[in-house]
ROFI-150088 format. One line per field, with one value per residue: x, y, z of N, C-alpha, C in turn; residue number from 1. Coordinates in steps of 0.02 Angstrom, whole numbers. Each point is the difference from the previous one (the first is absolute). Layout:
<recs>
nu	[X,...]
nv	[Y,...]
nw	[Z,...]
cau	[X,...]
cav	[Y,...]
caw	[Z,...]
cu	[X,...]
cv	[Y,...]
cw	[Z,...]
seq	[NUM,...]
</recs>
This chain:
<recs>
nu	[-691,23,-48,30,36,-63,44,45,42,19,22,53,10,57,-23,58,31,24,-24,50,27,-12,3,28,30,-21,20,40,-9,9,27,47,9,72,26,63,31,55,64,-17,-2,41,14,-21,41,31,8,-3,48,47,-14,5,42,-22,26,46,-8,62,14,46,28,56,-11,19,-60,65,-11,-17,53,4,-14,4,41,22,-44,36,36,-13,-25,69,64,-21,12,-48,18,-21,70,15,46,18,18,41,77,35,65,42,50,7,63,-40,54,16,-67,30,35,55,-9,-12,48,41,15,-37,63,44,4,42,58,15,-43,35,42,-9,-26,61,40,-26,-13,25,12,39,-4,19,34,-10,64,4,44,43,47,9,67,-20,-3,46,46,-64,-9,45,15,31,51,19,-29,36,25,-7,-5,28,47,6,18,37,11,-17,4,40,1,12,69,18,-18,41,38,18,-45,-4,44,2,44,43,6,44,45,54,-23,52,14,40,56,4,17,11,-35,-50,16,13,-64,-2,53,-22,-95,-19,14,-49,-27,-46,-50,5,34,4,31,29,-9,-22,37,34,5,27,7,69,-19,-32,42,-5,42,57,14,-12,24,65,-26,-26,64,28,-66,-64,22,44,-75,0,70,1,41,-18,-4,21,4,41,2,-54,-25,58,-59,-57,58]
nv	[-767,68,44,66,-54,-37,-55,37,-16,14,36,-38,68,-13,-32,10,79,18,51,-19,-24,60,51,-25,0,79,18,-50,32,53,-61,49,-20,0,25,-25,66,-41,64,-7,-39,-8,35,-6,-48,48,77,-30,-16,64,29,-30,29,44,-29,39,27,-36,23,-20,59,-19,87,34,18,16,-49,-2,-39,29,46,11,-34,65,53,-31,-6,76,55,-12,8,63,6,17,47,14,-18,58,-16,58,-43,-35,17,43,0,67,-5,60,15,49,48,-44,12,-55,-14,-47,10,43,-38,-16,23,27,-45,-3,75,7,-37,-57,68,28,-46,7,50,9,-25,47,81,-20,-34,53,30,-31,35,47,2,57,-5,51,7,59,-40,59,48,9,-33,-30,29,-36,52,-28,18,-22,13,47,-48,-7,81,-12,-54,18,72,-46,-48,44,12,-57,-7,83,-22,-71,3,59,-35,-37,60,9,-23,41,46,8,56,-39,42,-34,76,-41,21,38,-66,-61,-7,-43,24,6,-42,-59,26,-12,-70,7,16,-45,-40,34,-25,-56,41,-80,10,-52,40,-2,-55,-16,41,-36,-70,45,-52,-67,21,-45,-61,-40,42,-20,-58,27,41,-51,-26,46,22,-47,32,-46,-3,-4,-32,48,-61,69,-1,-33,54,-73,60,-72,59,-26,33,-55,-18,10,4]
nw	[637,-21,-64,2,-24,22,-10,21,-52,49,-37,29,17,30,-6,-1,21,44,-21,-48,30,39,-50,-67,34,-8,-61,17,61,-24,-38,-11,-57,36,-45,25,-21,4,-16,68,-76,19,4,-55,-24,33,-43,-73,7,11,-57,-27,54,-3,-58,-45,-67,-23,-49,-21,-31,11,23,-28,26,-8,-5,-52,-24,48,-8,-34,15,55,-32,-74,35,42,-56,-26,56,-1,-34,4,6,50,24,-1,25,-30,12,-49,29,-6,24,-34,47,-26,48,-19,23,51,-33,8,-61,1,59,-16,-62,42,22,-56,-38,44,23,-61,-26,34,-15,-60,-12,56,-3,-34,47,68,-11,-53,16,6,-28,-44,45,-42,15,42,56,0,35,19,9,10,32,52,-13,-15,54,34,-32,16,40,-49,-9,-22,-8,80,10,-70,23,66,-33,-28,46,35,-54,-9,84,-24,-46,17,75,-19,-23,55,28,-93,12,56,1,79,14,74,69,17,76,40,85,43,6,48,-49,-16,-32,35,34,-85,-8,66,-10,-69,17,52,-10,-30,60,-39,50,0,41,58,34,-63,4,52,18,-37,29,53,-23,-13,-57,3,-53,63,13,-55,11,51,-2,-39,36,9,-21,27,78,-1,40,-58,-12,41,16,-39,-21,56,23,17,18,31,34,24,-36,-21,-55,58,47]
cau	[8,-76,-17,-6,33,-17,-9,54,69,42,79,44,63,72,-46,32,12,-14,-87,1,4,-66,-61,8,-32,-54,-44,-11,-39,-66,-59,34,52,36,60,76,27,60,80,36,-53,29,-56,-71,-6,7,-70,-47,17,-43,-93,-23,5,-55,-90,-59,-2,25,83,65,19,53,20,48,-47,28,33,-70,1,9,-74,-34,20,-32,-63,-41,11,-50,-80,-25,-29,-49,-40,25,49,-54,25,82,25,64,41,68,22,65,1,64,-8,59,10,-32,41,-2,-56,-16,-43,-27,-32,-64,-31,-28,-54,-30,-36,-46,-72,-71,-6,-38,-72,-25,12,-65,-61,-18,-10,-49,-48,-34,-17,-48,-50,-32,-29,-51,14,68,2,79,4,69,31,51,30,-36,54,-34,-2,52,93,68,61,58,-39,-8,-6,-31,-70,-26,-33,-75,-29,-13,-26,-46,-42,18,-57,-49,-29,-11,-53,-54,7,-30,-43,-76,10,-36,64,16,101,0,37,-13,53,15,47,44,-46,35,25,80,6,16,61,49,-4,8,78,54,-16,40,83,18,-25,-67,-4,-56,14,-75,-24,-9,-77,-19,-28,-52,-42,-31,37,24,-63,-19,-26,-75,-48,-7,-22,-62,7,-25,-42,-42,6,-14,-42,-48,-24,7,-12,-1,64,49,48,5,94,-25,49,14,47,-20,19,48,1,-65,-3]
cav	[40,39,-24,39,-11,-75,4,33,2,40,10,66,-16,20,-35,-63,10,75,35,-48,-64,-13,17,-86,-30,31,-16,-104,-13,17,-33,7,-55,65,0,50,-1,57,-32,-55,-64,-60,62,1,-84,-32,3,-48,-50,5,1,-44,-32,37,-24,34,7,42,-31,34,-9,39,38,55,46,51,-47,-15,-74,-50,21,-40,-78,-3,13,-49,-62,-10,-39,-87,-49,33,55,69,56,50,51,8,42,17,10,-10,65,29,70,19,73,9,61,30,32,-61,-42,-18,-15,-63,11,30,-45,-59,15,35,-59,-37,23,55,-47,-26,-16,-5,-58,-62,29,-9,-68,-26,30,-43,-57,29,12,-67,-37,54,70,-20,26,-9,13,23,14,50,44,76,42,43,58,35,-8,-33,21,-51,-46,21,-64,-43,49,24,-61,-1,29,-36,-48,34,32,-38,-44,46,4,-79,4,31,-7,-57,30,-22,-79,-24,-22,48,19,77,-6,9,31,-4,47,-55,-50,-42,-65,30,59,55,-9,24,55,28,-24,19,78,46,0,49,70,25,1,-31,-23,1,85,34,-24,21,79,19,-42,-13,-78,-33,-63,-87,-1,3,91,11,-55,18,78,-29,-64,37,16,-51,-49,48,40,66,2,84,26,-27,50,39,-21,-4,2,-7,33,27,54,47,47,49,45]
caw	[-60,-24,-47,-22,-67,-32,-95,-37,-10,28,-17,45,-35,32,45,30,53,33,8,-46,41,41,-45,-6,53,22,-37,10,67,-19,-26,-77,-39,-6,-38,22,-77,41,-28,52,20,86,29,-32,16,91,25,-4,66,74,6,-19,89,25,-26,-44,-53,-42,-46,1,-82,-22,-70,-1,-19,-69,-76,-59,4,80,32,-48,12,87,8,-21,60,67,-43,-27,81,58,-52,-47,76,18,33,-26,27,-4,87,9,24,42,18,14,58,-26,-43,-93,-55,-9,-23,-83,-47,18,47,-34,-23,56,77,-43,2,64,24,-35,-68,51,19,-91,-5,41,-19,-89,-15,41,-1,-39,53,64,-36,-37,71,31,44,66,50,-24,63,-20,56,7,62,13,-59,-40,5,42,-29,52,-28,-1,-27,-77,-29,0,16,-52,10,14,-17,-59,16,20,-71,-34,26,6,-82,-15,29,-34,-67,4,42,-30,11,56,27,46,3,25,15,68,0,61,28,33,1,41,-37,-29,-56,45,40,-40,-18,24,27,-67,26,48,-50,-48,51,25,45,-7,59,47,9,-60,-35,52,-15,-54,-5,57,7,-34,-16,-21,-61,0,10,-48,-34,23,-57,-57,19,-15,-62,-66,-13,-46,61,-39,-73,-43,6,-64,-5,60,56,54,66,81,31,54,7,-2,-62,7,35]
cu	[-62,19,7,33,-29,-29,44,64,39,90,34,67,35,-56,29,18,-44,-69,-44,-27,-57,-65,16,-54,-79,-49,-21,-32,-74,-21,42,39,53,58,47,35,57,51,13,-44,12,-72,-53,-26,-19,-83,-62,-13,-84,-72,4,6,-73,-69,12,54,76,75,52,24,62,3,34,-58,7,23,-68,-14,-2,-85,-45,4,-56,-70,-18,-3,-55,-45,-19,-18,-56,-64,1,6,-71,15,77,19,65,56,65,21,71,3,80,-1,81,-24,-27,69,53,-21,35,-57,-33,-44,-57,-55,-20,-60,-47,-31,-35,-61,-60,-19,-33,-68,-12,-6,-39,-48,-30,-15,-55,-73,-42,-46,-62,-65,-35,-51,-75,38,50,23,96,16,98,38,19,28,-32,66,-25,-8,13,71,50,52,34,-70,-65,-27,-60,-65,-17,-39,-81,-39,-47,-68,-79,-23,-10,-95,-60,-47,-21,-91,-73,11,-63,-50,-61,9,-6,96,-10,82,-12,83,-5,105,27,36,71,-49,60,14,88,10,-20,46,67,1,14,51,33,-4,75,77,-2,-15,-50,-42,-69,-3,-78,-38,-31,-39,-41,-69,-27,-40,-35,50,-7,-58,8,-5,-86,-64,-10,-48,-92,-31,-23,-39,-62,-32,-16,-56,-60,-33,46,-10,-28,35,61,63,42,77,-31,69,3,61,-19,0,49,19,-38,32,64]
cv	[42,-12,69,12,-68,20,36,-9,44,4,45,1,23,-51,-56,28,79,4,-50,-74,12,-8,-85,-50,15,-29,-62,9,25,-14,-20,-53,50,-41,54,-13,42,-42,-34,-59,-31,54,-1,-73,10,37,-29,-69,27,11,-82,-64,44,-25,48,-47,52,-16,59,3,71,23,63,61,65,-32,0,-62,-38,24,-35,-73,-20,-11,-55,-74,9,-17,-77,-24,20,24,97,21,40,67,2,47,12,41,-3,64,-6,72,6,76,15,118,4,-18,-82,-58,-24,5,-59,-18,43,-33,-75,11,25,-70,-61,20,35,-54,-50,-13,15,-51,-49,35,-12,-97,-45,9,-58,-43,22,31,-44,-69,44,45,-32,72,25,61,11,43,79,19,63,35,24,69,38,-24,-10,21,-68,-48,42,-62,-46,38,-7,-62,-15,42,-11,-39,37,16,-61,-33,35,4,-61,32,56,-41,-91,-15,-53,-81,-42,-11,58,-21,47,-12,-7,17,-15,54,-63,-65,-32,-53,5,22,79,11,55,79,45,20,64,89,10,-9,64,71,38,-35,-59,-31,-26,40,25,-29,-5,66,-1,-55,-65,-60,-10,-61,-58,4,-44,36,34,-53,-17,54,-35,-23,38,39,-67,-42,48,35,89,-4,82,49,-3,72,36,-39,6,-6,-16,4,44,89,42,62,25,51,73]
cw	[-13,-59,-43,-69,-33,-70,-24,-19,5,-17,26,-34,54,73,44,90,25,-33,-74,34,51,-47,-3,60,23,-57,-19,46,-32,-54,-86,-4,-19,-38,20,-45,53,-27,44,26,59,47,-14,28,82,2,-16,72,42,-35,-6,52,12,-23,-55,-64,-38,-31,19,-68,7,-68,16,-32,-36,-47,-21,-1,55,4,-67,13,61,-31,-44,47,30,-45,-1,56,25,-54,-19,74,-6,61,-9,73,-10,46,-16,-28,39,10,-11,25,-14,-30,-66,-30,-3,-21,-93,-60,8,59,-15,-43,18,41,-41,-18,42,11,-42,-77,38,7,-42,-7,30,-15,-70,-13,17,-44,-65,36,54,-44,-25,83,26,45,39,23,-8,57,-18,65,-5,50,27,-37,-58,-11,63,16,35,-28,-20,-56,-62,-48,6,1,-71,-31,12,-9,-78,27,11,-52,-41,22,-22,-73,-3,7,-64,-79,11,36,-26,-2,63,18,38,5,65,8,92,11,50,1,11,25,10,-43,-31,-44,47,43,-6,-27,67,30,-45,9,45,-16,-33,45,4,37,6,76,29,1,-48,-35,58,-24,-91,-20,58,17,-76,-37,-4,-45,-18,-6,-75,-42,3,-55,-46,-11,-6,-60,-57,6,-16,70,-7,-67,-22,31,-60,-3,44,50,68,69,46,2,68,1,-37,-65,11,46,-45]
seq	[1,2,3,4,5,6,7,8,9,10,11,12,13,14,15,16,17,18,19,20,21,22,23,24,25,26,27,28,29,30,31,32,33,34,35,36,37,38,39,40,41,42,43,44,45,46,47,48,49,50,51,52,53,54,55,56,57,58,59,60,61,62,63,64,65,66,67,68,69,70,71,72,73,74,75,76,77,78,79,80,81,82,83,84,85,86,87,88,89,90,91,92,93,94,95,96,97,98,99,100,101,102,103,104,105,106,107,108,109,110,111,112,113,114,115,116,117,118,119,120,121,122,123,124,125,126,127,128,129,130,131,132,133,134,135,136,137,138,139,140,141,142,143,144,145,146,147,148,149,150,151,152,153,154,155,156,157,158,159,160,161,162,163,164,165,166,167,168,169,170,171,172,173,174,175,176,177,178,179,180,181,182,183,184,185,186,187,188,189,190,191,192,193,194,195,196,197,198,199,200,201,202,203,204,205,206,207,208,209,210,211,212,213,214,215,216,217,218,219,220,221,222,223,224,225,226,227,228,229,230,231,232,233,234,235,236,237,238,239,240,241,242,243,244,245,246,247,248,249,250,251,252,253,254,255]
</recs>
């Protein structure tokens, strides 16, 4: 084990599988007492299993992270067991890939909620705590949908487009308290939530093929590759790192 998170309480949220579940694991190896806050506790439970087959440190606490009350319930649990959270990472997230002019109300306001109410919510609940601890480190899943637009996915681009400012204001408003907010942006990325995004693209006929991510991002990422990202972001080895979007995507929003 290295040590690049010792002493830290680490909270993940959607932390149970894919880039969620590596970060989980990365950050027990390196040193954090990690709390997985994911709707699919059996998941969260298996991944606690394995750090804690590994030697490190961490709970499982099913919550539904757009409910107020499930996240409020989650974050007063990890405190009492673990103590105050000194790193937040806000990771949990979906995606719906669906025609604009097909896109619901309801679906707008979902996915709106999963991904953008979400890190109000763990952020607003956390940040007490975290402050009152001398500081901490809050680390927010976006995309490169941030700011490059996919056909079929209007929804989920505005999404993260949220997400990217959301990490950008936390960071200058909580700057004088010793809190950092960044975001970290994957490109495509090999877990089953990318997968899926890519099965549903090409159902709709656009063009995400081998080939086609290939040429704009060289190969298909590890979600280790991301979790690493985070992992950086949430340790003080980016302590005058704050506001900032940090992209692996190999390239593929620089060219």
């Amino acid at each position: 084990m290295s040590n690049r998170l010792a002493g830290k309480i680490a909270l993940i949220s959607g932390g149970a599988t894919g880039m969620g579940g590596a970060a989980s694991s990365l950050f027990a190896a390196e040193g954090a007492i990690v709390a997985i806050v994911d709707r699919n506790l059996p998941a969260a439970q298996d991944r606690v299993a394995m750090i804690r087959a590994a030697g490190g440190t961490a709970i499982a606490i099913g919550a539904d992270v757009s409910i107020a009350a499930d996240v409020n319930s989650a974050i007063a649990r990890a405190t009492a067991e673990l103590g105050p959270i000194t790193v937040l990472f806000n990771h949990a997230g979906t995606i719906i890939i669906k025609p604009f002019l097909d896109t619901t109300e309801e679906e707008w306001d979902w996915l709106h909620a999963v991904n953008v109410k979400s890190m109000f919510l763990m952020t607003k609940a956390v940040l007490p705590g975290m402050i009152s601890a001398g500081g901490g480190s809050i680390v927010c899943t976006s995309s490169i949908s941030a700011v490059a637009g996919t056909p079929m996915e209007v929804l989920y681009d505005t999404t993260k487009g949220a997400v990217h400012m959301f990490a950008r204001a936390i960071a200058v408003e909580f700057r004088d308290r010793n809190i950092r907010c960044n975001a970290v942006c994957p490109g495509f990325i090999e877990t089953p939530h990318g997968l899926r995004e890519v099965r549903d693209l090409q159902a709709l006929g656009v063009d995400v093929s081998e080939a086609a991510i290939a040429t704009a991002q060289g190969r298909i990422g590890k979600p280790e590759e991301v979790a690493e990202a985070a992992l950086f972001l949430a340790s003080d080895a980016a302590s005058f790192v704050n506001g900032t979007q940090l992209f692996v995507d190999n390239g593929f929003t620089a060219a």
